[in-house]
N, C-alpha and C positions, 0 to 999 in steps of 0.2 A: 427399477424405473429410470430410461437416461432420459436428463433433460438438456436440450442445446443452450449452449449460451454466443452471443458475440464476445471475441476476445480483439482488444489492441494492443499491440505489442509496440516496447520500444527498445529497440535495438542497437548497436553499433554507435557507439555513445563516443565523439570529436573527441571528449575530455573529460577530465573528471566531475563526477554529479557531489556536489555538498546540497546536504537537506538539513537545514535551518533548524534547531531546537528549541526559536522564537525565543533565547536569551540577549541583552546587548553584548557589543563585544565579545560572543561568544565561538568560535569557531573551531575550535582545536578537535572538536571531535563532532561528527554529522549522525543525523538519526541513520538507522539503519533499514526504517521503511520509510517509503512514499506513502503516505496514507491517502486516503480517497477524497479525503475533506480538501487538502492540496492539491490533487490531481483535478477534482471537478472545479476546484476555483481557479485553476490556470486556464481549465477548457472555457469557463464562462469569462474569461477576461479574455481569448482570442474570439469566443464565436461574437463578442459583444464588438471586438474590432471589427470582425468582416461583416457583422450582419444590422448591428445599432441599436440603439436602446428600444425601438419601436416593437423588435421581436426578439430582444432577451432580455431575459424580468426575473421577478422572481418565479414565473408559471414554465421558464426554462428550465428552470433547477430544478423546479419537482415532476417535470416530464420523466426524468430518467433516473437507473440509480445505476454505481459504480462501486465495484469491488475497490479495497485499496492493490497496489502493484505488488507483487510476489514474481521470485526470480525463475526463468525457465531457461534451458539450456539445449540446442539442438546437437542433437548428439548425431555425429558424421557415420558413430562405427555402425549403432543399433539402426540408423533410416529413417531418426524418429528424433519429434520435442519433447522433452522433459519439463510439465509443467510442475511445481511444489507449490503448495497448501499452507497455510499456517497450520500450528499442531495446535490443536482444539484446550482451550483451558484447562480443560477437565481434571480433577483429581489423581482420579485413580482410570488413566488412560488404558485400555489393554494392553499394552505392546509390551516384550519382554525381549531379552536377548540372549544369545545362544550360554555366554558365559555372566555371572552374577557378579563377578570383578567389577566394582565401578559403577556399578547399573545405574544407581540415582543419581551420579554426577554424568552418564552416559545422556539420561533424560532432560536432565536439566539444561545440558548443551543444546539439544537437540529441539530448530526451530521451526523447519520444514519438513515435510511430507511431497512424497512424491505422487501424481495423481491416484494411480492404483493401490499406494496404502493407503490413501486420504481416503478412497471411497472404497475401503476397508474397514476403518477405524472407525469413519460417521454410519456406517451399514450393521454398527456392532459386532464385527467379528476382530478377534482376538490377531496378532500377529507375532511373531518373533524373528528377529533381525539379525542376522549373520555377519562377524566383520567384514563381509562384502556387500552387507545393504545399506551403511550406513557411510558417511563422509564429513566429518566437522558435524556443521550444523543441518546436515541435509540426509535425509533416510527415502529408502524405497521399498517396496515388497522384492522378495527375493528373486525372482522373474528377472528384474532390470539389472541385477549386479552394479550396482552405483561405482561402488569403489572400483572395479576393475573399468568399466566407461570410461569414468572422468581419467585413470591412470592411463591407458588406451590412445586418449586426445590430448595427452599432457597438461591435463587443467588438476593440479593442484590444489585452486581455489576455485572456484564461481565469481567468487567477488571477491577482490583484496581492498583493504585501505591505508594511503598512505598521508599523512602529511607535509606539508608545501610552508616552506617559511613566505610572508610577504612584507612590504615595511608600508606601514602609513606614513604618509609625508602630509603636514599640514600646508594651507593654502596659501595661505601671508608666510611659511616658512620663523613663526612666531616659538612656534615648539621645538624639541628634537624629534627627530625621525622615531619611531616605535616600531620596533617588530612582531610579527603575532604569524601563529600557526593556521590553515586552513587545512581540514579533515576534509580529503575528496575519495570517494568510492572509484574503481574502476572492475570492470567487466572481463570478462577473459570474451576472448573474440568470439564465439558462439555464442554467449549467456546476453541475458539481456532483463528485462524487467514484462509483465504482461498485468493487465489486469480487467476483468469479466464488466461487462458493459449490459443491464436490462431497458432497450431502449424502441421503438419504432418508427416508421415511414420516415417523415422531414427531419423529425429530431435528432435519428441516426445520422443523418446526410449531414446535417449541419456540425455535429460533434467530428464524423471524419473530417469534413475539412476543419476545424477548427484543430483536431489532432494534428493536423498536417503541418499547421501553423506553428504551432505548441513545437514543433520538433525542428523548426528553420528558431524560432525565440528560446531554447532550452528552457531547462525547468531545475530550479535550488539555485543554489548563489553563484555570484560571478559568472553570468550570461553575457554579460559584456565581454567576457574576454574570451569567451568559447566553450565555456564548461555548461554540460549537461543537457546540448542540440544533441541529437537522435536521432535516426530514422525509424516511421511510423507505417509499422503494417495490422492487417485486420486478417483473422482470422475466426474459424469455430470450435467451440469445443463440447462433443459429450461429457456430460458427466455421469455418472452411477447411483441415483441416490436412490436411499430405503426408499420406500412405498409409505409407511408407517412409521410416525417417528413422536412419540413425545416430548421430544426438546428441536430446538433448533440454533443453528449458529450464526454466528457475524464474520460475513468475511470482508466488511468495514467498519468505519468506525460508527459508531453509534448512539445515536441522542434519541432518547426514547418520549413519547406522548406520555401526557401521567397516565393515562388508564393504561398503557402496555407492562405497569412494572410493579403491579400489587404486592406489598411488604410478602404474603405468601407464597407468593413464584418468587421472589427475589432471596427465601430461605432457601431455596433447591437452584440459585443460578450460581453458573463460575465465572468470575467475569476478571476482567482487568479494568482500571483506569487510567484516564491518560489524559492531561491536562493540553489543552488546546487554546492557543493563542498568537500572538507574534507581529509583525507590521501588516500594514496595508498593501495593498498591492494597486493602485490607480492608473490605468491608463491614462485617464484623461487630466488629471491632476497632481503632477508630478511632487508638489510641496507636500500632498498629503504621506508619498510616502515614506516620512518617518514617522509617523504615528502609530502608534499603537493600538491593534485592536482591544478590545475586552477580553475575558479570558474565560473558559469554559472544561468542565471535567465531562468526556464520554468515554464507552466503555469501548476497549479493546477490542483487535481482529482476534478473533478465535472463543470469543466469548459465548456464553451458552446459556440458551436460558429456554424453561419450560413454552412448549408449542402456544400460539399467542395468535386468532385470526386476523390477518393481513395486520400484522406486524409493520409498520412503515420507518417510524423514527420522525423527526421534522427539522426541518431547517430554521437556523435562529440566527437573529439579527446582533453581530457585534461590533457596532460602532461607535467608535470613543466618542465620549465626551470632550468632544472639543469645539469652541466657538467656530462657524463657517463650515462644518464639517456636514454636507445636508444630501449625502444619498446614504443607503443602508452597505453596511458590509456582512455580505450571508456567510453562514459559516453551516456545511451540512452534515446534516447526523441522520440522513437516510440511509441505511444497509439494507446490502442482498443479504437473503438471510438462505443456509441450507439446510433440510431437515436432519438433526441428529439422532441417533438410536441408541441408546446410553445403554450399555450392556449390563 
């Protein structure tokens, strides 16, 4: 069964992206994904710029849902994009490797799927990966030869990260100077970041240009000084998926309705958790943002949990307690969900 989806891609990144792990003073080392709950709260903080609070609310946010961002790479030699998957929670995932050397620290590294194992692996059929389908943290079905690809292009990595000394200087010069590390990701010139959009008619329209905007203001820390602007393309993608699937997956993050997580489906789910929090982000009220939002646990991309009709998630409100502090700050735990076939 292929189902299409809209894809945004962001690409060709000015500078390095740090993504925020919502500690203070914490910077030495950046998360490693863009999750979806920051991706749609950057899009609702540009479309709220160009379009006003009249038509974006909270009935904007649950118009649509957003994957979180997963890394894709256009490969020059194959003619073709490389999109990668989160690898599915799962316990006892099928996949095995030509040699048993290593195997469970083989797995364990391993954090992406490439489209065609991804709709392998959620199709229930088994695979085995050859040291040419695999790279660090990236695998493919044996068709694409990964490792030879990327050696091919001279991409080494997909994504390196380095650290950046910088000094704080206080303002009255009261203090001494302090030094501190910033953890910024960079891209090898092909690769880039993508992530699956379920959306319609106006809503579409208004997110691309809001994308567009999102990509002249960057996205993760230090935007001020050039880090993490982009350019913003749209794209579609087939996917493969079973027809028949008693489980299904999260390819964001997710906050679930009480009725979606019955103590008995939640005996047969794989899930991750992932605590969600950090500052504010206000346009229009700049003192607010060092505030801190409230703090929230959802479960993990790649998380699995028994088949659930119209599964949605919900969007929740986390805004501090603090005197003067009087509009909501959302925070979404809506996911795309895709049918799993648990072999």
């Amino acid at each position: 069964m292929e189902s299409k989806f809209s894809v945004f891609l962001l690409q060709k990144f000015k500078g390095g992206l740090h993504l925020s792990r919502g500690l203070t003073n914490a910077y030495d080392k950046s998360l490693d994904t863009l999750h979806s709950d920051t991706i749609k709260s950057a899009l609702f903080v540009c479309a709220l710029s160009l379009y006003g609070p009249e038509q974006v609310g909270e009935g904007f946010l649950k118009s649509f849902k957003i994957s979180s961002a997963f890394p894709f790479f256009n490969s020059q030699t194959r003619g073709e994009r490389l999109y990668f998957f989160p690898k599915p929670e799962i316990d006892r995932l099928p996949l095995d490797f030509r040699s048993d050397v290593g195997k469970e620290k083989k797995l364990k590294k391993l954090e992406y799927l490439e489209k065609s194992l991804f709709e392998q692996l959620i199709s229930g059929q088994s695979a085995t990966l050859s040291p040419d389908d695999y790279s660090g943290k990236y695998a493919a079905a044996s068709a694409v030869q990964l490792r030879a690809t990327l050696l091919k292009e001279n991409c080494e990595h997909i994504t390196r990260s380095h650290p950046f000394q910088h000094v704080a200087i206080s303002r009255d010069h009261s203090t001494d100077s302090e030094p501190y590390y910033v953890d910024k990701i960079f891209f090898h010139k092909n690769a880039g970041l993508f992530f699956l959009v379920e959306a319609e008619g106006e809503t579409m329209d208004m997110l691309k240009a809001a994308m567009r905007l999102l990509a002249d203001n960057g996205i993760g820390t230090d935007r001020n000084v050039g880090n993490g602007q982009f350019e913003a393309s749209f794209d579609q993608i087939e996917l493969n998926l079973p027809a028949q699937a008693d489980y299904e997956m999260a390819l964001s993050l997710y906050c679930p309705q009480r009725e979606e997580v019955g103590s008995k489906d939640m005996e047969r789910a794989y899930f991750s958790l992932i605590k969600r929090g950090g500052y504010v982000s206000s346009p229009e009220r700049e003192e607010h943002q060092t505030l801190r939002k409230k703090s929230i646990y959802m479960f993990g991309e790649g998380s699995i949990f028994p088949k659930y009709p119209d599964r949605k998630g919900k969007i929740v409100d986390l805004k501090p307690e603090y005197t003067g502090f009087d509009h909501p700050v959302w925070r979404d735990g809506q996911a795309i969900f895709l049918p799993y076939k648990a072999k």
